[in-house]
N, C-alpha and C positions, 0 to 999 in steps of 0.2 A: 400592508403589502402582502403575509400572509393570510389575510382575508380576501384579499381581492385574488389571490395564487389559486386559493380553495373555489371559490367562486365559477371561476374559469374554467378549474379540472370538475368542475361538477357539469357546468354545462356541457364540456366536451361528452361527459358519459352520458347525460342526455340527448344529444344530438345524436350518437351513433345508435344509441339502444331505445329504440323509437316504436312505436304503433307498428309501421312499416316490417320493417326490422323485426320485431318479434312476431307478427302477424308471418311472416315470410318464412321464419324460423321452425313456430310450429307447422306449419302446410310440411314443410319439408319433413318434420320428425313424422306426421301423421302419413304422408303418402309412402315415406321411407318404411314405415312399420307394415303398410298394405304389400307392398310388392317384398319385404324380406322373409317375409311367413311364406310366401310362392319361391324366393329362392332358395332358402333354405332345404325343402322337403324336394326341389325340382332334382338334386342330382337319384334320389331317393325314389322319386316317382318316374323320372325313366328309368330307372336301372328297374323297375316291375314290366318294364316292358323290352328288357332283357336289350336294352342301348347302352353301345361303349362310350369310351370318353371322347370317341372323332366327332359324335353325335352334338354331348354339350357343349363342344368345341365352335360347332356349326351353326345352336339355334342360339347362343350368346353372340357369335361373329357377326352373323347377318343380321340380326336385333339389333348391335352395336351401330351395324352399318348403317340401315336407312334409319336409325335414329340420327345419327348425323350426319345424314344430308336433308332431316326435315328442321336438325337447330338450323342449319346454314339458310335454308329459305326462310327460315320463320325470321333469323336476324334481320336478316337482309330485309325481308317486307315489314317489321315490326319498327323498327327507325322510321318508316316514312306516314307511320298512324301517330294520328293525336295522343290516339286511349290504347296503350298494350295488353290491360289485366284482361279483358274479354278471351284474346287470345289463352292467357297462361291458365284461368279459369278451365277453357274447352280443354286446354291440354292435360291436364290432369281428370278431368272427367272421363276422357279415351285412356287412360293407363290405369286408374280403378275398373274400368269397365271390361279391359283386355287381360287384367290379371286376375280376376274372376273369373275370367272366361279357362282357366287352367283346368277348371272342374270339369268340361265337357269334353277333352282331349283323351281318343282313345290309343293315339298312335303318334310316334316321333314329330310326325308332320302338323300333326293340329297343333301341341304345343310348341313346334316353329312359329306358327300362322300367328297363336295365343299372344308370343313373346313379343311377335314384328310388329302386332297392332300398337299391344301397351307400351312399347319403347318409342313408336313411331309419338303416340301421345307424349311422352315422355321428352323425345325432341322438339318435340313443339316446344314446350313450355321452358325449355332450359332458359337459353337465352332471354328470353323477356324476362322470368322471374332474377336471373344475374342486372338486365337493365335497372327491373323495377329497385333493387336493393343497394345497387350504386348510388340512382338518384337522391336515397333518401339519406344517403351520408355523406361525408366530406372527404377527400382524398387519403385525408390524414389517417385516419378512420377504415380504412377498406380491409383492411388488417384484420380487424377486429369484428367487422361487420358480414366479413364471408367465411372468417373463423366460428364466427356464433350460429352462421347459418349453418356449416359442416357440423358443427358439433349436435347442433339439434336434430340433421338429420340421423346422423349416426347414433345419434341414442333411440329413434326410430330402428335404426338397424340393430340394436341392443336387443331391444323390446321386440321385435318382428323374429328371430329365432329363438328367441325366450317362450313367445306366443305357440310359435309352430310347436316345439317340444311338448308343451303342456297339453294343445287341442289336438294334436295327433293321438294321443293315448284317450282322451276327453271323446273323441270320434271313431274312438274304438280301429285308428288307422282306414278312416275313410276320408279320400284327399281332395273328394269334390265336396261336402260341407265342410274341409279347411277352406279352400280357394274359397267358396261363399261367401265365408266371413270376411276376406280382405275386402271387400264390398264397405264395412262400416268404416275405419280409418281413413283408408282410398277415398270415397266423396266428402269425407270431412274436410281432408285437404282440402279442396274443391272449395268448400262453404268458406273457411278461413281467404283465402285469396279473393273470393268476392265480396265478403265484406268486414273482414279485420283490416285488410293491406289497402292503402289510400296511394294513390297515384300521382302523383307532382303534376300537372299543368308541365307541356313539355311543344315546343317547336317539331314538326317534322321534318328530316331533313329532306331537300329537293330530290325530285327524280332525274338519280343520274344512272349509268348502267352498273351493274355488281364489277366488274372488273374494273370501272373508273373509281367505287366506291373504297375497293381495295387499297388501289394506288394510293388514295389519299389519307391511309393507315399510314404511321410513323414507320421508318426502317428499323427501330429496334423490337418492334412488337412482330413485322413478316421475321427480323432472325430467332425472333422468342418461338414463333410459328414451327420454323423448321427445328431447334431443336428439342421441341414437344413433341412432334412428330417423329424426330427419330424414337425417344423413346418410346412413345406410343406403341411403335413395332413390336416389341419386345414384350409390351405390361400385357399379361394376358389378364383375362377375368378371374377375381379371385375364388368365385365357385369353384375351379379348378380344384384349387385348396380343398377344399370339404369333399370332392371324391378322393385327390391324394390320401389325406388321413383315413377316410375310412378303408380304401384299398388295404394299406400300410396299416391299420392295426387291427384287420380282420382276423388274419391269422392266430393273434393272441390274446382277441378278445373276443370272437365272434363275431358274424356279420349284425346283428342287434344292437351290441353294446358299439361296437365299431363306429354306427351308423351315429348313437347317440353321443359318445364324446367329439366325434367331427362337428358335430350342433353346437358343440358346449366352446369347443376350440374356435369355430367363427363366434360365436357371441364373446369370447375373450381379443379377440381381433378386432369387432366391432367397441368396444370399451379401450383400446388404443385407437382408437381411427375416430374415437369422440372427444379423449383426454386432448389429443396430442392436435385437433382441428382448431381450436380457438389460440390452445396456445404456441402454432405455427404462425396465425395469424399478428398474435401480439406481437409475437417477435419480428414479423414481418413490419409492424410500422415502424420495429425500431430499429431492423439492420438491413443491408442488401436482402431484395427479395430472390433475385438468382440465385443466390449463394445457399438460402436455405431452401430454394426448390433441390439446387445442383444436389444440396446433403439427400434430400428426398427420393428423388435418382437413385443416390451410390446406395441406400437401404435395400429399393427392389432388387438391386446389385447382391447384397448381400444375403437378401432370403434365398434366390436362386441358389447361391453359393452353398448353403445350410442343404438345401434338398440336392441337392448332387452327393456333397462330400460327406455328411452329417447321417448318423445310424437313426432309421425313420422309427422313433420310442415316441414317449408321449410326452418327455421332456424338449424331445428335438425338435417336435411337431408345435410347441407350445410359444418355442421362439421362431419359431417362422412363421408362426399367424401374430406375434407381435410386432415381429420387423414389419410385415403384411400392413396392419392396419397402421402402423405409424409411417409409412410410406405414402401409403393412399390420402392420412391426414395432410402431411405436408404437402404435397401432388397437386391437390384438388384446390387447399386453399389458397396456397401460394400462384398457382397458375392462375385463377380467378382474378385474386387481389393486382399481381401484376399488371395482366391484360389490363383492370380497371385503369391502373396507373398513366400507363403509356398511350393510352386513347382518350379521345377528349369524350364527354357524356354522350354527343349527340350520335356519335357512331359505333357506342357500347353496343348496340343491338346486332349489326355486321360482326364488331370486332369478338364479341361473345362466340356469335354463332361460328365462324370461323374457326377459332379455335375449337371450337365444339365437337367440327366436323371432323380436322387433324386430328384430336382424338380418338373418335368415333371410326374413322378408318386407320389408325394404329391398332383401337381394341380388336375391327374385325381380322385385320390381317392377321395378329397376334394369337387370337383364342384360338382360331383355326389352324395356325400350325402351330400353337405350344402340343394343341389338343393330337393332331395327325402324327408330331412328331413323335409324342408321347407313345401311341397308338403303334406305330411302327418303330419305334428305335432305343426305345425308353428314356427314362426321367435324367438322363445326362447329357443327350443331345437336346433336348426338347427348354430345357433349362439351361441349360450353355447358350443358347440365341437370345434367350433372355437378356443374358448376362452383359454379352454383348454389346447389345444396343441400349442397356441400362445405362451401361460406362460413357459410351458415345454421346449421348442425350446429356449426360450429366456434364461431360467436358463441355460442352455448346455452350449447355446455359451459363456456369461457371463462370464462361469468358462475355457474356454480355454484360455491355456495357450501357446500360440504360438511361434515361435524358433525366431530366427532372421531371418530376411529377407532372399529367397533365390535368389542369382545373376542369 
């Protein structure tokens, strides 16, 4: 019986942690390493061109934005092809190609343009790469299968402002051969998703119109909808974070060093938002999944709380990029794994993108005015709306009540 017990739990970890699955896993740490070496040094390379914080506010908003309304078409029309990876392939070639392109920007506006394209790539690819990773695991499974993929990305995000630290001084502080170099990671992706990750043989589903395709999503994934969206409103982009610090401890350490423990502070952020990704996930095949997004919630909850009330030292700063990334961990997995749940295979590509977009237009709303309110009112107003819609978002989900898994 113990034989046959072991047997079974072996298979299971074979079944989740697959070709697929790890093929998908690193794409995501390699392309996550391309574009965090350009966020990282981005709040750093506009401020040389003497931009405030309404600015980053504005080129993360709109980037966020038509990022997601290109997952939402990409879902939408990717459900009804045979073959998705072509798709997530191009889209990761447009977002190595866009975030390269940082090195040619001499004015706020180019690296808008820079941002919009590689994010635009970036929404493409979401949604199909979330399809292709569902298909290749089992319900049971989605836990573990979207926690492995967060974690891998964000050890990308480890390694992409580890990277920037070291080649900034390496380039003598010249930020058009940094951006260059996201060039090798960025198409590596690319390489991995065309021929690591293997595709399932998949039905398309009939042409019927987006608004019918909607309809035929469960009622508890449109209430999961609305309260992701509320909090959407509220999660601004955590770049923010890395000009906070550096502001906040310029005065007593210099703008240099300032600049360099905000580096060091997100790469401590990204090391919770890799630990705490897999094992949101675990934990997610084995308790309500609401309930640990809701906890995920009340964290953004309480980072905001910390930057309001909290003396901005390097200790205060230290736990607010860690509530940050164990926020984000749980956030991202738990919402993914969810969605998977509650929607059957064949309308993961809709049901992904969808959410993708409710996202995508929470971040824009959100960056833009944490960042304006910031700009005009300072960090107590601006972080109080946070807070807000943190708690809101967090009660919703809280109270969903979810079906049984769908196969």
């Amino acid at each position: 019986m113990k034989s046959s017990t072991a047997h079974t739990a072996a298979t299971g970890r074979q079944r989740w942690l697959n070709r697929t699955v790890i093929g998908i896993g690193l794409a995501s740490l390699f392309s996550d390493w391309s574009h965090e070496i350009a966020t990282t040094v981005l709040p750093t390379f506009l401020a040389t061109m003497g931009v405030a914080a309404a600015w980053l506010g504005v080129i993360e908003g709109v980037s966020d934005g038509l990022s997601s309304f290109a997952k939402l078409g990409s879902g939408y029309y990717t459900d009804k092809l045979q073959r998705r990876k072509p798709i997530a392939v191009i889209g990761y070639l447009v977002t190595a190609l866009g975030t390269a392109s940082f090195g040619l920007a001499s004015t706020a506006w180019h690296v808008l343009i820079a941002r919009a394209c590689a994010w635009l790539g970036r929404g493409v690819r979401t949604p199909v790469r979330k399809a292709l990773l569902a298909s290749a695991v089992t319900p049971e499974t989605y836990g573990r299968a979207f926690g492995f993929e967060r974690m891998m990305d964000t050890l990308g995000a480890i390694v992409g402002p580890a990277t920037a630290f070291l080649l900034l001084h390496a380039f003598g502080n010249q930020f058009s051969r940094l951006f260059a170099f996201t060039l090798i990671p960025g198409l590596t992706a690319a390489a991995l998703i065309a021929f690591v990750v293997k595709e399932k043989e998949r039905r398309p589903v009939a042409h019927i119109s987006f608004g019918k395709r909607l309809g035929l999503l469960p009622a508890a994934y449109r209430k999961l909808l609305v309260g992701v969206g509320l909090f959407g409103l509220g999660a601004f982009a955590h770049t923010l974070l890395i000009m906070l610090a550096a502001q906040k401890l310029a005065p007593t350490l210099g703008a240099a060093k300032a600049a360099s423990a905000a580096a060091a502070l997100y790469v401590l952020h990204n090391v919770f938002y890799a630990s705490f990704a897999f094992i949101g996930g675990w934990l997610g095949d084995r308790f309500p999944k609401n309930w640990l997004l809701a906890l995920g919630y009340l964290m953004s909850a309480c980072m905001s709380l910390c930057i309001i009330f909290l003396p901005a030292n390097l200790g205060t700063l230290a736990l607010i990029f860690i509530l940050g990334g164990t926020n984000v961990a749980l956030e991202e997995t738990l919402e993914d794994s969810l969605c998977a749940e509650l929607v059957s295979k064949e309308h993961h590509g809709v049901a992904f993108g969808a959410m993708a977009t409710v996202n995508g237009i929470g971040d824009f709303v959100s960056s833009i005015m944490v960042g304006v309110l910031w700009t005009g009112f300072g960090t107590g107003i601006a972080f109080g709306y946070s807070v807000a819609l943190s708690l809101a978002g967090a009660l919703l989900v809280f109270r969903l009540r979810p079906a049984k898994p769908v196969k």
